[in-house]
C-alpha positions in Angstrom: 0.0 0.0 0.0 1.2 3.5 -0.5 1.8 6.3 2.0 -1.6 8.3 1.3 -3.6 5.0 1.9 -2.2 3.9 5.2 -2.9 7.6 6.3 -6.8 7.1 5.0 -6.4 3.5 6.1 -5.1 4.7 9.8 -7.5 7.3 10.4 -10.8 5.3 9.0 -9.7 3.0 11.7 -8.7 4.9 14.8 -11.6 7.0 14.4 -13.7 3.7 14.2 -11.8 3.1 17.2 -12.2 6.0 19.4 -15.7 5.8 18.6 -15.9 2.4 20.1 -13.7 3.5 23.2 -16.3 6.3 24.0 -13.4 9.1 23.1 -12.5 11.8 21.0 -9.4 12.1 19.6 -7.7 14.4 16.9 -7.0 13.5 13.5 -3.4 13.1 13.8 -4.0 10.9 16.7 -6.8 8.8 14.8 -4.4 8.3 12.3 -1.2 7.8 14.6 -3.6 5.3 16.6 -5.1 3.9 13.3 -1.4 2.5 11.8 0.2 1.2 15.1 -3.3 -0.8 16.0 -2.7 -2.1 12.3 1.0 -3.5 13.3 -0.6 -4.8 16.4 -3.2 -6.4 15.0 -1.3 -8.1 12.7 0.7 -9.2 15.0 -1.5 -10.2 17.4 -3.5 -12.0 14.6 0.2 -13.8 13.5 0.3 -14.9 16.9 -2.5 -17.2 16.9 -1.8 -18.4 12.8 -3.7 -15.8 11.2 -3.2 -13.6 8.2 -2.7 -9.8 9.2 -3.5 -6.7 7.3 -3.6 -7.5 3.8 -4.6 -4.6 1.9 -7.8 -2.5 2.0 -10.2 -4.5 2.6 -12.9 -5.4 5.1 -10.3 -8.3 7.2 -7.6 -6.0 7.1 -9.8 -3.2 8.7 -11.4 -5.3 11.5 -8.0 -6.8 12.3 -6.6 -3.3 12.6 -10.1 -2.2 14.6 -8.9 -4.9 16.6 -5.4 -3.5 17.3 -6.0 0.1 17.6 -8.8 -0.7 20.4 -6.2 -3.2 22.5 -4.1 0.3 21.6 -6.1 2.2 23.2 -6.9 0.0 26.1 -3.5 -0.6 27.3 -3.0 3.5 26.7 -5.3 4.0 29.0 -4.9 2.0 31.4 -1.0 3.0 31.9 -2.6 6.7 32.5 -4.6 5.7 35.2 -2.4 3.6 37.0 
């Protein structure tokens, strides 16, 4: 994938995500959030013997959904504690 579609790609997703989180982020941090959930993701789905992001398409987005909420989760859990 090129440059200008993991920047659509990341901030589709961590704005998916913070809307699932119950927050409200920027959209430098949606997008920020949005590519590292994808790594994650993907490596969490590698972990267990499954295919990671692939490309633009509907797996690829809920494995990186997946990531950027686990993301976000662990984020905020480190701030309260």
């Amino acid at each position: 994938m090129s440059i200008l579609v993991y920047i659509i790609f990341g901030a589709l997703v961590g704005w998916v995500a913070s809307i699932v989180m119950g927050g409200t982020n920027g959209l430098l941090i949606d997008i920020i959030v949005g590519i590292i959930g994808a790594s994650l993701g993907g490596w969490i789905m590698d972990f267990f013997g499954k295919s990671g992001v692939s490309g633009f398409n509907v797996y690829s987005f809920l494995v990186a959904l997946l990531g950027a909420v686990v993301l976000i989760a662990v984020v905020r859990a480190l701030q309260r504690g």
